[in-house]
PDB file with one MODEL, atoms N, CA, C and O in Angstrom:
MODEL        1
ATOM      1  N   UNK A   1      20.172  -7.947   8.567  1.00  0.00           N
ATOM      2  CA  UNK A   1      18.725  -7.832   8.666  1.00  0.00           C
ATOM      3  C   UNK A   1      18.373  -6.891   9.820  1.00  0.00           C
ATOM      4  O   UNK A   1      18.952  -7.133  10.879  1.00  0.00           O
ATOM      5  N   UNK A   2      17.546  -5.888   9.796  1.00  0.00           N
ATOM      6  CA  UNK A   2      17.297  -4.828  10.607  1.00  0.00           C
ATOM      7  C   UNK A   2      16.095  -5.760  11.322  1.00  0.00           C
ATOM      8  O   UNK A   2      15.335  -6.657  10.956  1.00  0.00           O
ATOM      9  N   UNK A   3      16.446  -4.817  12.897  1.00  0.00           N
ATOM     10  CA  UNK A   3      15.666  -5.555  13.810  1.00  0.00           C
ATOM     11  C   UNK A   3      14.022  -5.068  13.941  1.00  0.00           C
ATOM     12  O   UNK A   3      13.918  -4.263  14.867  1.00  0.00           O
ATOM     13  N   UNK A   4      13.092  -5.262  13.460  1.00  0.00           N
ATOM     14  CA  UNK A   4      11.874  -4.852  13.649  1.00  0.00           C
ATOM     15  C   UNK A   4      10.942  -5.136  14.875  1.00  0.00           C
ATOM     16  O   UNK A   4       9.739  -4.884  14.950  1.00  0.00           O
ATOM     17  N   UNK A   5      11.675  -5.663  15.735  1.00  0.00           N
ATOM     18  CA  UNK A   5      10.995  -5.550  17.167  1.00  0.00           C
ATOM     19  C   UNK A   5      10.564  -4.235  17.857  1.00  0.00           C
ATOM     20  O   UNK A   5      11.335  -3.344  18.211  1.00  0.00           O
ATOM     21  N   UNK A   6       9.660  -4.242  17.950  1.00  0.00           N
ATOM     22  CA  UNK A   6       8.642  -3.090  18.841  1.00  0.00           C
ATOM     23  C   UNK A   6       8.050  -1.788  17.412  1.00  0.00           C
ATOM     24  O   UNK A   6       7.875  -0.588  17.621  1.00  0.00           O
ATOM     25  N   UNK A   7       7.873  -2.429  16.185  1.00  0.00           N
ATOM     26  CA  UNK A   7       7.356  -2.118  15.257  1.00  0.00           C
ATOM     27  C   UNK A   7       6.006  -1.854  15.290  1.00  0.00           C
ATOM     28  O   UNK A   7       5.206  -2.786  15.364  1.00  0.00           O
ATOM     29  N   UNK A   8       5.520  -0.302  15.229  1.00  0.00           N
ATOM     30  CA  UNK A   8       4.062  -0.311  15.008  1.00  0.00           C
ATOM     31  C   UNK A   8       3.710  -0.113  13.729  1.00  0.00           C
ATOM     32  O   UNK A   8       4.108   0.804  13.010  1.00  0.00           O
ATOM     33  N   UNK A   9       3.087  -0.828  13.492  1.00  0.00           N
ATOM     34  CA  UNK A   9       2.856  -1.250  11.627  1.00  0.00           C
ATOM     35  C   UNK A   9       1.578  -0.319  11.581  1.00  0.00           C
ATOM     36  O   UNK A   9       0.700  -0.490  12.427  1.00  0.00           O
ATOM     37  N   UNK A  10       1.438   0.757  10.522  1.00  0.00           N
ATOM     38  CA  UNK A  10      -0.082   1.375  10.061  1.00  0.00           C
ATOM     39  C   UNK A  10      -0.350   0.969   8.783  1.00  0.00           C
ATOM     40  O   UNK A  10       0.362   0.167   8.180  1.00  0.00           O
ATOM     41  N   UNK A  11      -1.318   1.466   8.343  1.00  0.00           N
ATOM     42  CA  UNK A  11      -1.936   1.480   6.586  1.00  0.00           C
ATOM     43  C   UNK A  11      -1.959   2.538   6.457  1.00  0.00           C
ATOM     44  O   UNK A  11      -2.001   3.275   7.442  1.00  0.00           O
ATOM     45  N   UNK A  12      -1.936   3.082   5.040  1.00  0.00           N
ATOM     46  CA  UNK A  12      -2.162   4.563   4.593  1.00  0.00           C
ATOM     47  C   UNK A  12      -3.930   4.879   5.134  1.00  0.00           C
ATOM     48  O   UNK A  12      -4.869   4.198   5.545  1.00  0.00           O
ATOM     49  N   UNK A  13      -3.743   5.860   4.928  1.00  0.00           N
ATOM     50  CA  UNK A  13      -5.089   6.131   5.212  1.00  0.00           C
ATOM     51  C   UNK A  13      -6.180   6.562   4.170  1.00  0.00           C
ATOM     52  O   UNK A  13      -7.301   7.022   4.390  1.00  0.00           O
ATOM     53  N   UNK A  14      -5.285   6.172   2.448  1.00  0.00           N
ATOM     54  CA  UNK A  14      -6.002   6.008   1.914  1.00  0.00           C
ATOM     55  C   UNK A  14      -6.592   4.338   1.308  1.00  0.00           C
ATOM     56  O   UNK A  14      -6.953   4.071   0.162  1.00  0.00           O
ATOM     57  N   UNK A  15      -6.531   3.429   2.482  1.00  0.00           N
ATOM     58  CA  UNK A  15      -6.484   2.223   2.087  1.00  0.00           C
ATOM     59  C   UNK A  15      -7.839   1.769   2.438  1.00  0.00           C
ATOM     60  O   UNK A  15      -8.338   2.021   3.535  1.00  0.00           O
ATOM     61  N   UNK A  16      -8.327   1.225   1.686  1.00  0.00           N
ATOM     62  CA  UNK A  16     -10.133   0.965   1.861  1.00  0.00           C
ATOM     63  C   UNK A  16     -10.040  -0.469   2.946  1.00  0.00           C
ATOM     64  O   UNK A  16      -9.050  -1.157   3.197  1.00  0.00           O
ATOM     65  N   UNK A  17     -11.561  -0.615   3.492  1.00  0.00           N
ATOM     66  CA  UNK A  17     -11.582  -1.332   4.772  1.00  0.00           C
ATOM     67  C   UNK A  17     -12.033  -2.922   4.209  1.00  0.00           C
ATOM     68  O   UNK A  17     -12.510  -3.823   4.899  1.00  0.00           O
ATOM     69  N   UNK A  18     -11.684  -2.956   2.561  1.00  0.00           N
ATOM     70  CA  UNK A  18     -12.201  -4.228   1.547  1.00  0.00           C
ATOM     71  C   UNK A  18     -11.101  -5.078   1.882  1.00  0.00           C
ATOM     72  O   UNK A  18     -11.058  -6.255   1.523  1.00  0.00           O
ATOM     73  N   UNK A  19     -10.479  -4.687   2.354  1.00  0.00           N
ATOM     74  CA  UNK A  19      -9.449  -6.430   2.622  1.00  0.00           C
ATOM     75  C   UNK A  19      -8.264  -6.119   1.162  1.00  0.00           C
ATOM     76  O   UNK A  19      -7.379  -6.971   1.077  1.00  0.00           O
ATOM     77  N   UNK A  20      -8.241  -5.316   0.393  1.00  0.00           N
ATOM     78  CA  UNK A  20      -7.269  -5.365  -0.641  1.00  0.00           C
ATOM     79  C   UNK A  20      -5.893  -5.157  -0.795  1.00  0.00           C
ATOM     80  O   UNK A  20      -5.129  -5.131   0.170  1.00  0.00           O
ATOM     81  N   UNK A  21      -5.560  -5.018  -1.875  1.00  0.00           N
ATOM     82  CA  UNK A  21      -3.635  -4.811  -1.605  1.00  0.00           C
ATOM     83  C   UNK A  21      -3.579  -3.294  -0.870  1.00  0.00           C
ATOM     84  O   UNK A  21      -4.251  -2.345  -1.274  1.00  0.00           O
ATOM     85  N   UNK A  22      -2.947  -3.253  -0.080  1.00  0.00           N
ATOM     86  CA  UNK A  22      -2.066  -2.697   1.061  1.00  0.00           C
ATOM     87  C   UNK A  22      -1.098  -2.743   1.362  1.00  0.00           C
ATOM     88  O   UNK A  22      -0.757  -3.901   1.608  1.00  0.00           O
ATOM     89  N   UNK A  23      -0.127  -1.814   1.544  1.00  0.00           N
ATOM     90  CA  UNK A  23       0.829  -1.952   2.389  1.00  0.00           C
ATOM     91  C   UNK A  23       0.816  -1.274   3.884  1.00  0.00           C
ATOM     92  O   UNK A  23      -0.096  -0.531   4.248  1.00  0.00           O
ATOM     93  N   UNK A  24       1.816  -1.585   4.614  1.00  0.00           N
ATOM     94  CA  UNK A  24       1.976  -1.035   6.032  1.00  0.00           C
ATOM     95  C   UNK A  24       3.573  -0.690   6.222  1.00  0.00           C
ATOM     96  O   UNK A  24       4.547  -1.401   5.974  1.00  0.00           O
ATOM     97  N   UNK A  25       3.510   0.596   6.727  1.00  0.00           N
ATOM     98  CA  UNK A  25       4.689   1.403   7.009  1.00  0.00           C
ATOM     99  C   UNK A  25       4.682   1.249   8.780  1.00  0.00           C
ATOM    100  O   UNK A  25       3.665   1.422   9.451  1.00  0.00           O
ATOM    101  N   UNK A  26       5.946   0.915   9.315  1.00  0.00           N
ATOM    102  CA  UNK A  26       6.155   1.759  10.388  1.00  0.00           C
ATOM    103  C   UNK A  26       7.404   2.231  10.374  1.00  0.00           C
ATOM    104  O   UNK A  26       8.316   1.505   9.976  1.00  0.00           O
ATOM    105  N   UNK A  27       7.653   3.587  10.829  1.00  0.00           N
ATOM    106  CA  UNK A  27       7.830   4.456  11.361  1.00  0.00           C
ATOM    107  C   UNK A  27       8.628   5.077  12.718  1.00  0.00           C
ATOM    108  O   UNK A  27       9.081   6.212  12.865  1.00  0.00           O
ATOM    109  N   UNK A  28       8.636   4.218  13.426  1.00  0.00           N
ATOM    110  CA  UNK A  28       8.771   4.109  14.948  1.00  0.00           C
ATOM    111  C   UNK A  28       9.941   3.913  15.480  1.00  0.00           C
ATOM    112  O   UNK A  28      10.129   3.934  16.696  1.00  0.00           O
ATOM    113  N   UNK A  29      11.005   3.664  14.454  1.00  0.00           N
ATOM    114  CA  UNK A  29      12.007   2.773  15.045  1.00  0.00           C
ATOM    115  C   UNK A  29      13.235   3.901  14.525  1.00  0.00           C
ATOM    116  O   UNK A  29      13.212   4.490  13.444  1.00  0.00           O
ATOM    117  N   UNK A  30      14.137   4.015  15.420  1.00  0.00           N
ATOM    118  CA  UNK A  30      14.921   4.711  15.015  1.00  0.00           C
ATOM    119  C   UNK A  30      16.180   4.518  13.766  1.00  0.00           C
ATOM    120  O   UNK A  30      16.870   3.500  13.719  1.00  0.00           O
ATOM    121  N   UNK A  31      16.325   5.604  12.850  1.00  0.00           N
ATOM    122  CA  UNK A  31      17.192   5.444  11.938  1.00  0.00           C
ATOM    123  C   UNK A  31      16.678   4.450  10.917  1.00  0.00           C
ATOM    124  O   UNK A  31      17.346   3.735  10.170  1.00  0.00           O
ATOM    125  N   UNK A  32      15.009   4.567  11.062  1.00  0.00           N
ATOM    126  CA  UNK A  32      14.864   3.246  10.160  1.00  0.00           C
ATOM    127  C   UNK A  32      13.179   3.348   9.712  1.00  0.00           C
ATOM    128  O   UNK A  32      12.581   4.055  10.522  1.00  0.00           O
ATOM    129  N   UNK A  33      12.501   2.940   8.883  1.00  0.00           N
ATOM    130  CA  UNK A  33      11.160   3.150   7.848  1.00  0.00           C
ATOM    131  C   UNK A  33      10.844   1.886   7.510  1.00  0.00           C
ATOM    132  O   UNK A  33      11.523   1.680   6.504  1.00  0.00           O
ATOM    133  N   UNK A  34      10.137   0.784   7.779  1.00  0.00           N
ATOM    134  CA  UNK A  34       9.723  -0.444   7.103  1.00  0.00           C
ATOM    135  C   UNK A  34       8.288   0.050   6.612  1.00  0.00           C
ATOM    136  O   UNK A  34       7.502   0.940   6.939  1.00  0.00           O
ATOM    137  N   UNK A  35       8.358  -1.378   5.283  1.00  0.00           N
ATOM    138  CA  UNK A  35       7.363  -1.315   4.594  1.00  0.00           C
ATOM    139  C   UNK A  35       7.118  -2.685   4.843  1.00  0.00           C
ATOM    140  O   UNK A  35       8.163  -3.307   5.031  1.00  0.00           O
ATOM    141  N   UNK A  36       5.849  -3.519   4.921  1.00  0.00           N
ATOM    142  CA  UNK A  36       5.617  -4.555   4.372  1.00  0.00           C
ATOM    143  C   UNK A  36       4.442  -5.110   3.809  1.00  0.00           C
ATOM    144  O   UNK A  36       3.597  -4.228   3.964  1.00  0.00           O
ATOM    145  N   UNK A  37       3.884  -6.124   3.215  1.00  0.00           N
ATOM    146  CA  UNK A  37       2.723  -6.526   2.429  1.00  0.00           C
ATOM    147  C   UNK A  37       1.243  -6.716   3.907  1.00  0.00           C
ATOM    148  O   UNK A  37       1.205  -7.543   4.818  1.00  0.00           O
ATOM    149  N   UNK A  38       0.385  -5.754   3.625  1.00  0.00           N
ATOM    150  CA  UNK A  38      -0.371  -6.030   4.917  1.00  0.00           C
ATOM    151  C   UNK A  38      -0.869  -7.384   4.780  1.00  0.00           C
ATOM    152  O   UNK A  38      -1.267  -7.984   5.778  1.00  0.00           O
ATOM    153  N   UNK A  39      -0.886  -8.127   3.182  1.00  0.00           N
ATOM    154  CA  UNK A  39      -1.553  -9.725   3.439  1.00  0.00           C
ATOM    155  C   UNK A  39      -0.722 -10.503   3.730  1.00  0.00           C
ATOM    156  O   UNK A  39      -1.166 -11.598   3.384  1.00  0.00           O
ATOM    157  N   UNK A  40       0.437 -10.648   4.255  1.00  0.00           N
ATOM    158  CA  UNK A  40       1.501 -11.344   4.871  1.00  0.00           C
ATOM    159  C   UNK A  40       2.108 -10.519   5.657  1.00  0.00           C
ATOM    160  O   UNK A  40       3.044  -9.859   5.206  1.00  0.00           O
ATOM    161  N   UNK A  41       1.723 -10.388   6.934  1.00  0.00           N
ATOM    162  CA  UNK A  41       2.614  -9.499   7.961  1.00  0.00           C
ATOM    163  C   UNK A  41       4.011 -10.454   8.988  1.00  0.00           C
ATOM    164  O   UNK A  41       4.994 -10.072   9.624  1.00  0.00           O
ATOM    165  N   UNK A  42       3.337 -11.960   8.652  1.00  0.00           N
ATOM    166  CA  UNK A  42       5.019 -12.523   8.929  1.00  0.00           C
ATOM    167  C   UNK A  42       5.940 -12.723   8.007  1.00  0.00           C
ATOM    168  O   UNK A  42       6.915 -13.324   8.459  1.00  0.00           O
ATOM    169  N   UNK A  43       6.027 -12.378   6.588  1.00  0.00           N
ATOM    170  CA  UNK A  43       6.696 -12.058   5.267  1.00  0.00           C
ATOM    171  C   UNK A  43       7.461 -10.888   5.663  1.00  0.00           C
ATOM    172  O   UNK A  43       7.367 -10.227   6.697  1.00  0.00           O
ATOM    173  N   UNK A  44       8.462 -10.701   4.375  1.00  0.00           N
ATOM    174  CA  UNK A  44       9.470  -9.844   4.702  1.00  0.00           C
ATOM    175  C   UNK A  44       9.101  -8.843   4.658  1.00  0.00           C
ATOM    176  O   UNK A  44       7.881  -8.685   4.594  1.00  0.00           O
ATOM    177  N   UNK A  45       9.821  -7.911   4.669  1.00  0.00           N
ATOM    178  CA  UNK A  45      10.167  -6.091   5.131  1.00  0.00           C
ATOM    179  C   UNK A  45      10.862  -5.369   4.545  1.00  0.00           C
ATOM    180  O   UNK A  45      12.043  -5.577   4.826  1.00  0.00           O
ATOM    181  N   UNK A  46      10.620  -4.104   3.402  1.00  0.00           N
ATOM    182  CA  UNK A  46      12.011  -3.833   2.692  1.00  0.00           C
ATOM    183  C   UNK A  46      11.688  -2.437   4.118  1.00  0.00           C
ATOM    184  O   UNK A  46      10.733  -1.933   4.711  1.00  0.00           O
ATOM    185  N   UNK A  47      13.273  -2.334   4.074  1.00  0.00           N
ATOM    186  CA  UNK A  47      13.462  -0.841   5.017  1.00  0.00           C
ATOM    187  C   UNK A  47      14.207  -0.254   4.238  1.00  0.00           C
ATOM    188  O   UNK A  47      14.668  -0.578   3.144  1.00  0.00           O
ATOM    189  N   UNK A  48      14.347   0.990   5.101  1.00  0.00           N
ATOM    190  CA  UNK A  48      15.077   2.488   4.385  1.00  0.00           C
ATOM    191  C   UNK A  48      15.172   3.744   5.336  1.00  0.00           C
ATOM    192  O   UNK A  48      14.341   4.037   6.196  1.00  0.00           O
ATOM    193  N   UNK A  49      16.186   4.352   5.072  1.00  0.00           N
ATOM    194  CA  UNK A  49      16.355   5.370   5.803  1.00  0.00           C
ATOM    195  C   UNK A  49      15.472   6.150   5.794  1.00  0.00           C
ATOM    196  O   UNK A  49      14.591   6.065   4.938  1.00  0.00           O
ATOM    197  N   UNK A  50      15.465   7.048   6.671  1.00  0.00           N
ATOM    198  CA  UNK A  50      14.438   7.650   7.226  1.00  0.00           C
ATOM    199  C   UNK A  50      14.474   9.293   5.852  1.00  0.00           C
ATOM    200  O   UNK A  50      13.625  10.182   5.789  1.00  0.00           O
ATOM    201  N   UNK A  51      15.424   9.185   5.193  1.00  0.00           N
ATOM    202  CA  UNK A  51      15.739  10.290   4.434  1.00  0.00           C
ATOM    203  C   UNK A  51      15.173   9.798   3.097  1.00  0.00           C
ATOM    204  O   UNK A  51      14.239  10.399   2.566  1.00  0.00           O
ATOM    205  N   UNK A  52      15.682   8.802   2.594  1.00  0.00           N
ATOM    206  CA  UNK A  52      15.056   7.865   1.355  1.00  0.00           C
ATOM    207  C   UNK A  52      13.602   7.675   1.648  1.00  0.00           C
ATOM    208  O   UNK A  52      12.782   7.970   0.779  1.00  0.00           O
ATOM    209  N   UNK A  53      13.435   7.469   2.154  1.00  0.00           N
ATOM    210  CA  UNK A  53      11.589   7.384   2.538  1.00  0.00           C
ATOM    211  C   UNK A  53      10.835   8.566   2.592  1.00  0.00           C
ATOM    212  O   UNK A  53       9.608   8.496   2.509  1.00  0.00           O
ATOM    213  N   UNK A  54      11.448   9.720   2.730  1.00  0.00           N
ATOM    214  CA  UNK A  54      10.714  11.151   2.406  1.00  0.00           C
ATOM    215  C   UNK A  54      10.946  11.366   0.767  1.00  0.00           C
ATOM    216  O   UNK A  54      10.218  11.439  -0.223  1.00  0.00           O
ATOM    217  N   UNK A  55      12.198  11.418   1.010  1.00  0.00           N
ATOM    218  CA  UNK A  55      12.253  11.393  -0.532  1.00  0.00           C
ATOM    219  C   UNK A  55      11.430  10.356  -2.216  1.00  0.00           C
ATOM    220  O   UNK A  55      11.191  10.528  -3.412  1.00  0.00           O
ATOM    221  N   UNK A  56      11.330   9.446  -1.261  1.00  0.00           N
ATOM    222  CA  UNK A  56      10.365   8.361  -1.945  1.00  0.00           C
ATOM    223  C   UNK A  56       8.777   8.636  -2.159  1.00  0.00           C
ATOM    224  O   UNK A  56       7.982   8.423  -3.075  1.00  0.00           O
ATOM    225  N   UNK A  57       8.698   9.289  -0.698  1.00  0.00           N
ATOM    226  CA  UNK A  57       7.521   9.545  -0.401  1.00  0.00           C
ATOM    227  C   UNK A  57       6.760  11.273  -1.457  1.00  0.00           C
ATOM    228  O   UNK A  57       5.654  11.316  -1.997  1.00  0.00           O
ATOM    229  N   UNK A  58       7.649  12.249  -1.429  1.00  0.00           N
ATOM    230  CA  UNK A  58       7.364  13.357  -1.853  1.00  0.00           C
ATOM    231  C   UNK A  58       7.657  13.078  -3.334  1.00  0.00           C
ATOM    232  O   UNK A  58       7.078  13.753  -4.185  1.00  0.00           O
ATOM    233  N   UNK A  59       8.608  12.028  -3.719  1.00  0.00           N
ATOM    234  CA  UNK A  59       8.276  12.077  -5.303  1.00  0.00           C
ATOM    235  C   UNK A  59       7.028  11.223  -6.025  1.00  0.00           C
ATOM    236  O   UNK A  59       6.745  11.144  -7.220  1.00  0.00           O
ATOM    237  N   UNK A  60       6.375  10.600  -4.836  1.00  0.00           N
ATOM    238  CA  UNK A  60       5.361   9.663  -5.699  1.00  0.00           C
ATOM    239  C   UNK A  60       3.823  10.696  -5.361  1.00  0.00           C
ATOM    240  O   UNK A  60       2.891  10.571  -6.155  1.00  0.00           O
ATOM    241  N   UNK A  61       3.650  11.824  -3.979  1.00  0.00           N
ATOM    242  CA  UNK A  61       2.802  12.106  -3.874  1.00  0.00           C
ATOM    243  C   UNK A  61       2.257  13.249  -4.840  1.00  0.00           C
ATOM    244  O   UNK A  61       2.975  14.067  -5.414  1.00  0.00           O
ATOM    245  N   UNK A  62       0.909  13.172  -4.921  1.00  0.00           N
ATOM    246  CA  UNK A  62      -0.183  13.887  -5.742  1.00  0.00           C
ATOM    247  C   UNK A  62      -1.113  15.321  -5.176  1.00  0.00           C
ATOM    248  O   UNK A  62      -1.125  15.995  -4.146  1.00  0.00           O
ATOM    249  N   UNK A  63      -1.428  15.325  -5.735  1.00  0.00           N
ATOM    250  CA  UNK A  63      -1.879  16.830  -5.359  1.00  0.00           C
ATOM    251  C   UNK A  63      -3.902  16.473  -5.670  1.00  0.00           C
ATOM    252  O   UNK A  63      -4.303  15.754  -6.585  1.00  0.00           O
ATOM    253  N   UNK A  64      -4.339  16.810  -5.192  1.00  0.00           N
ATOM    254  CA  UNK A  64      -5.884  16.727  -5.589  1.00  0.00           C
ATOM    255  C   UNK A  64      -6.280  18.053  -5.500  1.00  0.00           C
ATOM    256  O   UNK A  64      -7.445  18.367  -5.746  1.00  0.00           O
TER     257      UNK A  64
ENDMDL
END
């Protein structure tokens, strides 16, 4: 289990201020990317390398 101490957790910033499903990424920690459910922030955490998470990231993003 990866250590998530000193984790700064954000929201996307396309996430509305309604209280709805969300997630939260941080970022911060070296060699390492968590995700978790922003309506349970003492619930678990999937992580991922910092390489898998770009890659995750650039295949789901959109273009407007």
């Amino acid at each position: 289990m990866a250590d998530l101490t000193g984790a700064r957790w954000r929201k996307s910033t396309r996430s509305g201020s309604n209280g709805g499903e969300c997630i939260e990424v941080a970022d911060n920690l070296p060699g390492l990317v968590a995700v978790r459910d922003s309506k349970d922030p003492a619930g678990p955490a999937l992580t991922f390398t910092p390489t898998a998470w770009t890659t995750f990231v650039r295949a789901t993003r959109t273009t407007h």
